[in-house]
DRENDOBA-640222 format. One record per residue (C-alpha): x, y, z; chain. Coordinates in steps of 0.05 Angstrom, whole numbers, plus 5000, padded with zeros to 4 digits. Each point is the difference from the previous one (the first is absolute). Layout:
BEGIN
+------+------+------+-------+
:   px :   py :   pz : chain :
+------+------+------+-------+
:    X :    Y :    Z :     A :
...
+------+------+------+-------+
REM end
This chain:
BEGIN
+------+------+------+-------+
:   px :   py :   pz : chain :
+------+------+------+-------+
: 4414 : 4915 : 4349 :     A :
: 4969 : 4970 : 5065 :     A :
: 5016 : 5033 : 5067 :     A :
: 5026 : 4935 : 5023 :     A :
: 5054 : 5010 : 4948 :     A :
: 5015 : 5063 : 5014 :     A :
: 5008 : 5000 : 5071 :     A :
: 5046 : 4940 : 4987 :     A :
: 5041 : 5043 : 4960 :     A :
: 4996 : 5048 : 5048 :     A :
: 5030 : 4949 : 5061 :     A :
: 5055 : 4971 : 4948 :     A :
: 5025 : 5073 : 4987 :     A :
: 4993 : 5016 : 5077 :     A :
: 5047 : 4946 : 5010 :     A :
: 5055 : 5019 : 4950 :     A :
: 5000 : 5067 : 5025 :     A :
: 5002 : 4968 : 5077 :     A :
: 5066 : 4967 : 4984 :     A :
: 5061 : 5007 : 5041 :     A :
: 4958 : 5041 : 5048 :     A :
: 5011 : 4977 : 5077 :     A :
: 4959 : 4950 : 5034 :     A :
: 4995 : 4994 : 5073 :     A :
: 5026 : 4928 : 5007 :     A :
: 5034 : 4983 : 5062 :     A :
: 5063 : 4964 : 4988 :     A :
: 5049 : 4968 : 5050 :     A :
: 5079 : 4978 : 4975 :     A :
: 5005 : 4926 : 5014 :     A :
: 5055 : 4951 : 5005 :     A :
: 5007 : 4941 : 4972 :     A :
: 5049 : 4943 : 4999 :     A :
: 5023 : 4973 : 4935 :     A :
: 5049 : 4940 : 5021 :     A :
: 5010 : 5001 : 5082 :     A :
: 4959 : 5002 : 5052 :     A :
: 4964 : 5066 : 5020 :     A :
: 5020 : 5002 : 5072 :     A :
: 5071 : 5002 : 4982 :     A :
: 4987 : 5066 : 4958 :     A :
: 4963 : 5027 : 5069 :     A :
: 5069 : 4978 : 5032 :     A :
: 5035 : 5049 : 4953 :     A :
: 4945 : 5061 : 5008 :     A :
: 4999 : 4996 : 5073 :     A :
: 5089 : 5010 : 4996 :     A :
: 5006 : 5067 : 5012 :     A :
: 5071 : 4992 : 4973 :     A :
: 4974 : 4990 : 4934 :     A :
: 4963 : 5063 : 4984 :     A :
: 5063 : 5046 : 4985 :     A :
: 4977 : 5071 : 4988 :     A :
: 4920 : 4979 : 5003 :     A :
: 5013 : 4982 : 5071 :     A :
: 4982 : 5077 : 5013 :     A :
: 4931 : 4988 : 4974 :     A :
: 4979 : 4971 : 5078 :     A :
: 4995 : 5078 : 5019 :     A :
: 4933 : 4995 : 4955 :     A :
: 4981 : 4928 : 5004 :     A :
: 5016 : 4994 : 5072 :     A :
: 4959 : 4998 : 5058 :     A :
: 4965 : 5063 : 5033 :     A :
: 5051 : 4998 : 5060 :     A :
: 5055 : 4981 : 4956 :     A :
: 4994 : 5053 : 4951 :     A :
: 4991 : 5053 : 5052 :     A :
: 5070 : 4973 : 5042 :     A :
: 5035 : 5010 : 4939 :     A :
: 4971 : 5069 : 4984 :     A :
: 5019 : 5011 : 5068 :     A :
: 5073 : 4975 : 4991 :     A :
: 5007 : 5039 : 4928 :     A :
: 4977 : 5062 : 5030 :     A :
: 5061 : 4996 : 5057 :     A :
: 5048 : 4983 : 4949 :     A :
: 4980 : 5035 : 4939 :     A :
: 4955 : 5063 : 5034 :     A :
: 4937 : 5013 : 4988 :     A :
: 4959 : 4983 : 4930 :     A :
: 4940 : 5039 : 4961 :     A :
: 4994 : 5069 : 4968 :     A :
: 5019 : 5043 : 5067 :     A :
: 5068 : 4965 : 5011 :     A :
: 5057 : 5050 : 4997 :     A :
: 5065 : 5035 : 5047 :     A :
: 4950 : 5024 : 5047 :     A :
: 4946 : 4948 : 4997 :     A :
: 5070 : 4944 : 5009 :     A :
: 5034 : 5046 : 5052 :     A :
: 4935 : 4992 : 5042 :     A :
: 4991 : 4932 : 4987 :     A :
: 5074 : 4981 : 5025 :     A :
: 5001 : 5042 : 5058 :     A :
: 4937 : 4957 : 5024 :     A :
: 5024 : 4943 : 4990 :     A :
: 5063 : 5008 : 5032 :     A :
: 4947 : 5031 : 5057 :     A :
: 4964 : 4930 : 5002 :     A :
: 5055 : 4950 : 4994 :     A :
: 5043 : 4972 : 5050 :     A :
: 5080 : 4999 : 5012 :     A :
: 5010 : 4938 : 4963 :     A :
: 4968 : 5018 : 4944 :     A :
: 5028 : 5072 : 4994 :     A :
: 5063 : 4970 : 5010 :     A :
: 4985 : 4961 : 4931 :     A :
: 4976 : 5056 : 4961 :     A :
: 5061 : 5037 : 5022 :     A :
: 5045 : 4946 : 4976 :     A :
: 4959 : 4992 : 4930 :     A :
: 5006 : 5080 : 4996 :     A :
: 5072 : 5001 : 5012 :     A :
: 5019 : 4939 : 4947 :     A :
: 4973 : 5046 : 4938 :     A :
: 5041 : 5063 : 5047 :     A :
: 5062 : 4968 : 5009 :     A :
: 5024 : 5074 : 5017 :     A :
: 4954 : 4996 : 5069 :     A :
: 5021 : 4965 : 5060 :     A :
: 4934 : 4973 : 5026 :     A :
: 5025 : 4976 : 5065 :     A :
: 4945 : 5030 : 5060 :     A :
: 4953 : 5024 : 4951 :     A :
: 4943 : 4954 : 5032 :     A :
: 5007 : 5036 : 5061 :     A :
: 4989 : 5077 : 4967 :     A :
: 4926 : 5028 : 4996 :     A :
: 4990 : 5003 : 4917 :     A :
: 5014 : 5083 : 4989 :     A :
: 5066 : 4973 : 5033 :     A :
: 5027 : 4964 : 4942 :     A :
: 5040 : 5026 : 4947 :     A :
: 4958 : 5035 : 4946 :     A :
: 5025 : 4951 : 4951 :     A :
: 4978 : 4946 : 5030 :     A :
: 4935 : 5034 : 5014 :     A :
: 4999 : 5019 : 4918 :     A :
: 5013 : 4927 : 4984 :     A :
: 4967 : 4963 : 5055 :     A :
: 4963 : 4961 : 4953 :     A :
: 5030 : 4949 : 4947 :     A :
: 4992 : 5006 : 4927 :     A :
: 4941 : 4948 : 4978 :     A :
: 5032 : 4952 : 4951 :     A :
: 4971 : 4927 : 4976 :     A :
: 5055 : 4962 : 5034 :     A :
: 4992 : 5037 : 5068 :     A :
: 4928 : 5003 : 4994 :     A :
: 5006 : 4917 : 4988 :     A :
: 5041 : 5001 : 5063 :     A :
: 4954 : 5028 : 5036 :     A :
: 4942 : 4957 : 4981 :     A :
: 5036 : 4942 : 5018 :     A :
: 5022 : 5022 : 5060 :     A :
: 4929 : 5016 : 5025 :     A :
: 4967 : 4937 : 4968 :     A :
: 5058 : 4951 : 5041 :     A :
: 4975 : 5026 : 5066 :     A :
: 4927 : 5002 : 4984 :     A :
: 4954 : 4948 : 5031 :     A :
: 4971 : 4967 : 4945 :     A :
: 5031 : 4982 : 4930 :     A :
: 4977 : 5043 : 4938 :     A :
: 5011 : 5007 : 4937 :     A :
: 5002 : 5045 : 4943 :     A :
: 4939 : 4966 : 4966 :     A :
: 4942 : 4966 : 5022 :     A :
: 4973 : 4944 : 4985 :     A :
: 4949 : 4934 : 5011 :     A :
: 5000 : 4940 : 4979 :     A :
: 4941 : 4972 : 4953 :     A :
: 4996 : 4941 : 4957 :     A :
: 5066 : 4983 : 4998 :     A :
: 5014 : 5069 : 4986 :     A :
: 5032 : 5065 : 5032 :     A :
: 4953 : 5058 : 4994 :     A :
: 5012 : 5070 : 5013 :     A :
: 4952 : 5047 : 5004 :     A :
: 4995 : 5068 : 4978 :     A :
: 4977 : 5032 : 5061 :     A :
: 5068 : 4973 : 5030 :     A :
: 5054 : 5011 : 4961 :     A :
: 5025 : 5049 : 4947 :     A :
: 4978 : 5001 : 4931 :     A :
: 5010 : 4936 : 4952 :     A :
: 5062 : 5026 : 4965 :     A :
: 5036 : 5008 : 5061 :     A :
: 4978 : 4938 : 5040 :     A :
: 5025 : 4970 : 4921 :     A :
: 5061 : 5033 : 5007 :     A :
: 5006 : 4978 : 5079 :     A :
: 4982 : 4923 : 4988 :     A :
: 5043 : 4998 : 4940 :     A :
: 5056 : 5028 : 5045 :     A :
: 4985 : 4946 : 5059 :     A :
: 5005 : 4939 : 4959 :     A :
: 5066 : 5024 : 4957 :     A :
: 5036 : 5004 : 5067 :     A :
: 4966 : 4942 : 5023 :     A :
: 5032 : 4972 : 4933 :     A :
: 4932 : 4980 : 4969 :     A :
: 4993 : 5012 : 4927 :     A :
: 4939 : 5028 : 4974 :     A :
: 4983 : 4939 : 4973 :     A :
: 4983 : 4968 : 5061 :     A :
: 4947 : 5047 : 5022 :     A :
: 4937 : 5037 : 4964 :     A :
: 4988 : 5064 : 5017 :     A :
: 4938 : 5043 : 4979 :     A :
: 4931 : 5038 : 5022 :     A :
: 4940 : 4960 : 5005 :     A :
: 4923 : 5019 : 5007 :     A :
: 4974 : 5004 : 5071 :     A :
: 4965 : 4937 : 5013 :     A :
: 4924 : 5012 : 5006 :     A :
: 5005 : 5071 : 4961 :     A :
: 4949 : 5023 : 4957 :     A :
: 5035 : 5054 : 4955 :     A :
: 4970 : 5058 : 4980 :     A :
: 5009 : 5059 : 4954 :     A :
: 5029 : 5054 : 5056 :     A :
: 4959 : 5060 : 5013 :     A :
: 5021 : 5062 : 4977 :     A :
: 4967 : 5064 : 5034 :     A :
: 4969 : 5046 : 4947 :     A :
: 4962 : 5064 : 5006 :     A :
: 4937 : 5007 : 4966 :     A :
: 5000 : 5022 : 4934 :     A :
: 4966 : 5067 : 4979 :     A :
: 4951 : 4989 : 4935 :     A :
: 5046 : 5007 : 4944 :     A :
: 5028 : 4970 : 4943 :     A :
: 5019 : 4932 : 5036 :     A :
: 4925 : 4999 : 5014 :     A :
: 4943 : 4969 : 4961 :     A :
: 4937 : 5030 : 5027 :     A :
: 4922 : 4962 : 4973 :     A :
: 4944 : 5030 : 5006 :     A :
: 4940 : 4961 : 4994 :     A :
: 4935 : 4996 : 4980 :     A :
: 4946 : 4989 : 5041 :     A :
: 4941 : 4983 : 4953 :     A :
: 5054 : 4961 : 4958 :     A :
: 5012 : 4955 : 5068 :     A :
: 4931 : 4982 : 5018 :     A :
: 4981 : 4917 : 4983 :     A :
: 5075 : 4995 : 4985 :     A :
: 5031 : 4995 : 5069 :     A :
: 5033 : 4927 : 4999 :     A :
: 5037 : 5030 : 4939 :     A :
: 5031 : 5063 : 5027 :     A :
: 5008 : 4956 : 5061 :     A :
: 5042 : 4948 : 4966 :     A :
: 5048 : 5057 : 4965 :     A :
: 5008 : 5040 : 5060 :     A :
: 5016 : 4929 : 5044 :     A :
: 5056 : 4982 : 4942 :     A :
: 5033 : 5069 : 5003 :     A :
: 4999 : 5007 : 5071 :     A :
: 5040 : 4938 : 5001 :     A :
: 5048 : 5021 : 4957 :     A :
: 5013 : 5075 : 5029 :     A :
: 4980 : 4987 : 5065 :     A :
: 5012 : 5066 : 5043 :     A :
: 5005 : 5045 : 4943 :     A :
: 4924 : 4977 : 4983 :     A :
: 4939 : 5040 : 5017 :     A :
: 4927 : 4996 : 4995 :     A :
: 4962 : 5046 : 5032 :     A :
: 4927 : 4973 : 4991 :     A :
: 4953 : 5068 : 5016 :     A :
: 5042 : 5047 : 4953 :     A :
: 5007 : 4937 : 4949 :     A :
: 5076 : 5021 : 4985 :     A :
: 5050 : 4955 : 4992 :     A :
: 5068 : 5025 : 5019 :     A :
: 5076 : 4957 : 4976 :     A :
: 5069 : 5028 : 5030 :     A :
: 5065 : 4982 : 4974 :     A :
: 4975 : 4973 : 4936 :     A :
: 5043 : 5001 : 4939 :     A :
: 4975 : 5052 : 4939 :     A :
: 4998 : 4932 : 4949 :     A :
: 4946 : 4960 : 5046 :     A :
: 4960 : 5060 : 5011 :     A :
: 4961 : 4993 : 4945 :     A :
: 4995 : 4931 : 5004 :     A :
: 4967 : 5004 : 5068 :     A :
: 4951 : 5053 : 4969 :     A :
: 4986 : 4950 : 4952 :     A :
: 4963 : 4956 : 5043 :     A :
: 4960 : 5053 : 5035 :     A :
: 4968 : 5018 : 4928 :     A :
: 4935 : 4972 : 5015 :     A :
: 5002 : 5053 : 5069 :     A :
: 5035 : 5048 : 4981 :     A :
: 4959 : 5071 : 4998 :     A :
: 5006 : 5035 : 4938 :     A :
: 5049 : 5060 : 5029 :     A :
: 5041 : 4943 : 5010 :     A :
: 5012 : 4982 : 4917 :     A :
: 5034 : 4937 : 4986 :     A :
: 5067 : 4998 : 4966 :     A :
: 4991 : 4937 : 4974 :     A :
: 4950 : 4953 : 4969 :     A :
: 4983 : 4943 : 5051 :     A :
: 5030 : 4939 : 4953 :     A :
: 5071 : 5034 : 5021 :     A :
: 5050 : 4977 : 4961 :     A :
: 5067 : 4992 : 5054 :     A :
: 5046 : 4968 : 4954 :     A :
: 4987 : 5057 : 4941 :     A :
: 5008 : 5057 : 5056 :     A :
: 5059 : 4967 : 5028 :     A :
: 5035 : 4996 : 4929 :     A :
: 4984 : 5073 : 4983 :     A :
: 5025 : 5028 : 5070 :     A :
: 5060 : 4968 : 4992 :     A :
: 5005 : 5021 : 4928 :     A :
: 4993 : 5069 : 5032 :     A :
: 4934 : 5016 : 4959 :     A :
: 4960 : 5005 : 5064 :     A :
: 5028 : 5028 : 5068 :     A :
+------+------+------+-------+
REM end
């Protein structure tokens, strides 16, 4: 069998085994417009009202300033977030912010406080220093976080906020909405968030397209996956050459060593003053057929398996037949 045939087997098995492995394509969702026109389905994105529960997402897709007035807001409300929140770390927390804040707004905590302690009369409250209050208010000085009061509080915050934002982000390209994934959550969710938009909008899904596209420009490729270096083992095929055996036939090794560095790229080495020929990664069936076409080179510590007229189909057959291993 020719080398050209073998390494072609070689590539076609490569690529069966390379199925369903990830592929570092970019991708943006886009939007499309199946029956009306695509600024009325911006219309509906940029209605706040329509995003029900996804309207929550604009803590993440928001702007910088946004997200950080909110986090600001949630942590007044709700007390403070991450692994070190707790009694003492919340106790703390509300006792500066009642520290920082000003009548008005003590005066409105006290009143939120006293509405889930009906039992507490928080009448004057704004005017005591915080170690003042009653200890359950202190206990409870901070609501319980739940989707609808979290939503509240979003909206609250977006209404008196400069500019208008929304829970996804978008452009417009080609008569198309775009979103990219550097600005917005993943695809499922910005699905699940479009989907929701346009059903309150009363859209059916009929009327819109909705689906990830290839970055425009992109040239995909296979995505790098860190290795270590791989002792001499098993999983590699190690050539020793011949020196004498080389001499006047230089274009020949030349052309066999150009092929399979080709086709196993990194894991390919030549080293050209010790005349060894190193293969990492390579799978125990091709070993010998590599071997095979170093026959000619080949010292004679390092014995072929095979005769060089190797027969792929017949070794292939008995492997699978489980005569060879």
């Amino acid at each position: 069998m020719k080398l050209t045939d073998i390494l072609r087997q070689i590539n076609e098995e490569e690529e069966e085994d390379n199925k369903g492995q990830e592929f570092n394509i970019p991708k943006n969702m886009t939007l499309r417009s199946t029956s009306i026109p695509i600024d009325k389905l911006e219309d509906y994105l940029n209605d706040s009202s329509n995003y029900g529960m996804y309207s929550r997402n604009i803590q993440n897709a928001g702007s910088d300033a946004l997200k950080t007035k909110i986090k600001q807001e949630q942590e007044k409300v709700f007390g403070p977030k991450g692994m070190s929140r707790g009694p003492n770390m919340k106790l703390k927390a509300a006792k500066q912010n009642w520290a920082e804040n000003d009548l008005e707004w003590k005066k409105s905590k006290a009143k939120e406080i006293s509405s889930r302690l009906p039992e507490l009369d928080s009448n004057g409250w704004e005017e005591l220093k915080f170690d003042e209050l009653p200890r359950q208010a202190k206990d409870l000085f901070y609501d319980i976080s739940t989707g609808p009061k979290l939503d509240a509080l979003i909206k609250k915050v977006t209404s008196k906020f400069s500019t208008q934002e929304n829970p996804l982000n978008w452009e417009e390209e080609d008569g198309r909405l775009v979103f990219p994934p550097d600005a917005n959550p993943k695809f499922d969710v910005i699905k699940k968030t479009v989907d929701t938009v346009m059903k309150n909008a009363g859209i059916s899904e009929e009327e819109y397209e909705l689906k990830p596209e290839d970055i425009k420009g992109f040239i995909a490729s296979k995505q790098e996956i860190p290795t270590t270096p791989q002792p001499v083992g098993p999983s590699v095929l190690t050539l020793t050459l011949d020196p004498d055996k080389i001499k006047g036939k230089k274009p020949e090794l030349n052309n066999i060593v150009k092929l399979l560095k080709n086709t196993y790229d990194k894991n390919f080495d030549y080293n050209k003053e010790t005349n060894v020929i190193k293969i990492a990664n390579i799978k125990p069936e091709r070993r010998d057929i590599v071997r095979s076409q170093f026959g000619n080179f080949l010292k004679k510590t390092d014995p072929l398996k095979e005769s060089l007229d190797f027969d792929l189909e017949r070794y292939q057959m008995l492997r699978r037949a489980g005569i060879i291993k």
